[in-house]
N, C-alpha and C positions, 0 to 999 in steps of 0.2 A: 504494500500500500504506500502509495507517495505522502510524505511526511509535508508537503506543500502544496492544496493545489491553486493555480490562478489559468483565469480564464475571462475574456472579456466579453461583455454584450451591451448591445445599446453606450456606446459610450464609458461603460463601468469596467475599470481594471478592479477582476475580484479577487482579492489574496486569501486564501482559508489556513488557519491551521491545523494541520490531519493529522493530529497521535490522539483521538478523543480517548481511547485507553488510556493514555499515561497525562490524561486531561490538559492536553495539547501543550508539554513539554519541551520547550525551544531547543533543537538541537544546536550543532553548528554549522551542518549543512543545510538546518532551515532558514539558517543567519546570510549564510552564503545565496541560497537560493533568496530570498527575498530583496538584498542587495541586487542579486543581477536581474529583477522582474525589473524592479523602481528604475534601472537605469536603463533598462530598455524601453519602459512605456515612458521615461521623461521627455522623448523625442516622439513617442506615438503618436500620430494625429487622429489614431482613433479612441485615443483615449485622455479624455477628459476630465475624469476623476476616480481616486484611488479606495478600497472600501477594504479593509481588514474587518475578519470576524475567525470565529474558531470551530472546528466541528465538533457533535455532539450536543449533547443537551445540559453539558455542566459548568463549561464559561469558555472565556477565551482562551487561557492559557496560566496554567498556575506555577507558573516560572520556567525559569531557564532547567536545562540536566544534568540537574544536581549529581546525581550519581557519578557518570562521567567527571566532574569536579571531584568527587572523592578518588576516583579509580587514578587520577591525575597526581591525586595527593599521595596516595600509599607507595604508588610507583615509583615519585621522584622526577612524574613528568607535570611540574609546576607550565614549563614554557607552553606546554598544551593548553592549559586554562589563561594565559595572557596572550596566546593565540584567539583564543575564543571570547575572551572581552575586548580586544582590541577589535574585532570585527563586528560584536557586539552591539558595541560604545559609538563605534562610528554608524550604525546604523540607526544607533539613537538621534543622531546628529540628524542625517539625511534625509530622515522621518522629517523632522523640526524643519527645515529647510528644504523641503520639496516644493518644487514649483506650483503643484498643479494640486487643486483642494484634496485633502487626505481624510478619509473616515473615517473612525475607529470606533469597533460595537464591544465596550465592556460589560455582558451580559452574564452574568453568573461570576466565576470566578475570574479574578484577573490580578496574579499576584507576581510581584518579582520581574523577572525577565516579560513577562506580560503586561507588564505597566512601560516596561522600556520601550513594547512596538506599538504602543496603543498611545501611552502618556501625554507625548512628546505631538500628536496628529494636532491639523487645526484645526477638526472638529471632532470631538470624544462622545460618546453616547453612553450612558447607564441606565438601568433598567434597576425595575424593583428586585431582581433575583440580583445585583452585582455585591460582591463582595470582593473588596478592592484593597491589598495591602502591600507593603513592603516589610514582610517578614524575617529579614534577612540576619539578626541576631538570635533567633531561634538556632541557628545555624553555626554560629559563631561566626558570626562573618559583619558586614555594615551594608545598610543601602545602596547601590548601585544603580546603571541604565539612568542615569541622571534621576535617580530619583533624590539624591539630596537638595537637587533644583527643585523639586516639586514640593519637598518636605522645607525646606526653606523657606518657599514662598505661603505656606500655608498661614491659617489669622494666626498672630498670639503665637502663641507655643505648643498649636496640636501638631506642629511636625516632628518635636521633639520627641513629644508624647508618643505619636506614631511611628515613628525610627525604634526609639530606645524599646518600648512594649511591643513592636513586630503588632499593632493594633487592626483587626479588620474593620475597611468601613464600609457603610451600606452604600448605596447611589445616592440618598442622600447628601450621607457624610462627603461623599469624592466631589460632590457640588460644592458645598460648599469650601472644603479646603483646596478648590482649582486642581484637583485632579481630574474633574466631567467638566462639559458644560453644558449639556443639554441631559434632561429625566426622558426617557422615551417610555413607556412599558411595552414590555414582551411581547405581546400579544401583536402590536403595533408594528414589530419590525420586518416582517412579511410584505407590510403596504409601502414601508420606509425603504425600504429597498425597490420596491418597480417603481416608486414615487423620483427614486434616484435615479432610475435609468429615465423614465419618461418625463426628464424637467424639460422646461422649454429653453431655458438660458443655461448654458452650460455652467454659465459662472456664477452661479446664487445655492450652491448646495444647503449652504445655511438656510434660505429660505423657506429651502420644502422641509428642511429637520424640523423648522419652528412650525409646520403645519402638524406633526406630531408630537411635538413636546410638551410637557406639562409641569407645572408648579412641583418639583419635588415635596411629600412632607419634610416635615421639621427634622434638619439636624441632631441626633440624639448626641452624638460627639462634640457638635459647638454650643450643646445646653450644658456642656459640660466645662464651658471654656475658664469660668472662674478660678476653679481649683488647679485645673488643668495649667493654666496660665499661672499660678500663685507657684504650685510647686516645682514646675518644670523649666521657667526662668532662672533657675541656682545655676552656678556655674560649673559644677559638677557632676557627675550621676550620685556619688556619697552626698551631696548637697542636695538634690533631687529626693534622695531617700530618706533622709532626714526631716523634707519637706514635708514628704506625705507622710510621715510618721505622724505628723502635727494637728493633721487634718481629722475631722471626726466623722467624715462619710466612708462608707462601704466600698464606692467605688476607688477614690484615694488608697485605703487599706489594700485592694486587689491588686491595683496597681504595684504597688509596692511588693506584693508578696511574687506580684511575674518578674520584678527586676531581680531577685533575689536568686530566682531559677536561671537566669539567663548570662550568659559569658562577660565574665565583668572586662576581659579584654575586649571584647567587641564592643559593649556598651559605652565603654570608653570610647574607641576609635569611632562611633556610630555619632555621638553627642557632636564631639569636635569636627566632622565632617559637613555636618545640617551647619553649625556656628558657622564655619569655615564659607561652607556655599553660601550664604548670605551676602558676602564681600565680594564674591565673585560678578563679572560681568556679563558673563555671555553661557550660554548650557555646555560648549566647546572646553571653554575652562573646566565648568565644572564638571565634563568625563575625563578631564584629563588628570585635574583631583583624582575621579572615582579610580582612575585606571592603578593611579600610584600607591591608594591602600589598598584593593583586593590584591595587586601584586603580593604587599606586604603581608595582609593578612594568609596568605595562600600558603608561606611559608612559616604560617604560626602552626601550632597544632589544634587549636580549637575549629577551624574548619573542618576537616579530616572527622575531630570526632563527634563537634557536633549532627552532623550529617550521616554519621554512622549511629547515631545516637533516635535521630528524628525520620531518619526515612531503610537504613539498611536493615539495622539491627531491632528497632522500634522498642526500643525499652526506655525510651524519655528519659534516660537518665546521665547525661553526659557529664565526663569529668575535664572540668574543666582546668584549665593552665595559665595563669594563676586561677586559682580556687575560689578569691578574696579580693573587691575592690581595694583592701589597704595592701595586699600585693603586686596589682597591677606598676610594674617598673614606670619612675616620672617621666620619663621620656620618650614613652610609646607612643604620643600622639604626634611628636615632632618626626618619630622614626615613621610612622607611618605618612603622612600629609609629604612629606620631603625627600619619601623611598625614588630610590630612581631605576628602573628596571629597565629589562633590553628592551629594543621596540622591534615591532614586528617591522 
């Protein structure tokens, strides 16, 4: 089975991604292939606009393959996985900077590498089934596919929230923290789709999306933004935990109790990175941040075993390296943000 398929009608360049088994886990020759469709239809004159979606009925794609990342790591073949983000990263780029209006339907899941080919489009679609994260500390690892761009620009400090906690949000929540920009539902995306081949001006896609779009409910995450915002503005994660130790709601308490399971090296590098993209200027810069910690982080061991930990082995129990925020070494955020690895 083709792990890509694209195929054009009426106008629409259609990108699918087919591993709905491995719930359309981005290979690297789906990285490859998708690079060389974009750079063929950029000059297609029969085509006029680009429409990513994912096959099956569970979302778009719930990240990149992971496993392959592990098998990378045990090996000693790191260069294989800075092969596969530099090609990645750049396609995050090319996404962002494509000429001609871009799709994207994040309907059900859409997490990690999945936000990288979806995120970055000029027009993003959620649906009442999307559940939308950068999980990537689960992992022991930090946000990546420019999502520290995206977790940066969120209101207040729910990008912190959502880097450091690996937090899932509804379509909702991706509205409002400019990960979406249009609510479509489900049901609707059948007609939004021949509504996009059969526009009459090629260049107003936006306009037929707004003939389907609707008011999302309320934000359950930005009703959240008070605390959220009080405790997650510390300038540390020990600072962060401290925060919420303070707070007298249930959800603060949870929080608190997920940072404590999760890789205090990564949550480190994870904090300083969202800080970091702030200052940045352009998305370019900031994969070129992202490219310099996963480099680094790749050669930690908490990659390796968080990953063997969350998806090989499935016993949720990862040991992690350091153990202990007050172990984490002071100059890991400098070693990471300032790594300089070979370039592809």
């Amino acid at each position: 089975m083709d792990e890509l398929l694209t195929r054009v009608s009426d106008s629409v360049g259609r990108i699918t991604l087919n591993r709905p088994d491995a719930l359309n886990a981005i290979t690297h020759d789906m990285i490859r292939g998708i690079r060389d469709t974009l750079a063929a239809w950029r000059t297609d004159s029969e085509v006029s606009l680009v429409l990513l979606d994912g096959a099956g009925d569970r979302g778009l794609s719930a990240g990149g393959d992971i496993r392959a990342l592990h098998n990378n790591a045990i090996t000693g073949r790191n260069d294989l996985s800075r092969h596969f983000w530099h090609d990645e990263y750049e396609l995050c780029a090319t996404i962002a900077e494509y000429p001609k209006p871009f799709v994207s339907i994040m309907d059900g899941i859409t997490m990690g590498g999945g936000v990288g080919v979806s995120g970055h489009a000029g027009i993003r679609i959620v649906t009442e089934r999307s559940r939308v994260a950068m999980p990537e500390t689960r992992i022991g690892f930090s946000p990546d596919v420019g999502g520290t761009s995206l977790l940066a620009g969120a209101p207040g400090e729910l990008g912190s929230y959502l880097a450091l906690n690996a937090a899932t949000m509804t379509g909702a929540d991706a509205v409002a923290c400019g990960f979406a920009d249009y609510y479509v539902p489900s049901e609707r995306l059948p007609h939004l789709y021949q509504a996009l081949g059969e526009r009459a001006d090629p260049g107003s896609p936006a306009e037929v999306v707004l003939l389907f779009d609707e008011t999302p409910p309320p934000s359950a995450l930005e009703a959240r933004r008070d605390w959220i915002d009080r405790c997650y503005s510390a300038g540390t994660v020990s600072g962060i935990l401290e925060r919420l130790g303070a707070e007298s709601n249930r959800d603060a308490a949870h929080a608190a109790d997920e940072l404590t399971r999760l890789s205090p090296l990564a949550l480190t590098v994870a904090l300083a990175s969202v800080r970091a993209a702030r200052t940045l200027g352009s998305l370019r810069e900031v994969l070129d941040q992202e490219y310099r910690v996963s480099s680094w982080l790749a050669e930690q061991p908490d990659l390796a075993e968080g990953i063997r930990a969350q998806v090989i082995d499935k016993d949720r129990n990862p040991r992690w390296a350091p153990s202990t925020l007050a172990a984490v070494p002071p100059g890991v955020v400098d070693a990471a943000l300032n790594h300089r690895p070979p370039r592809h």
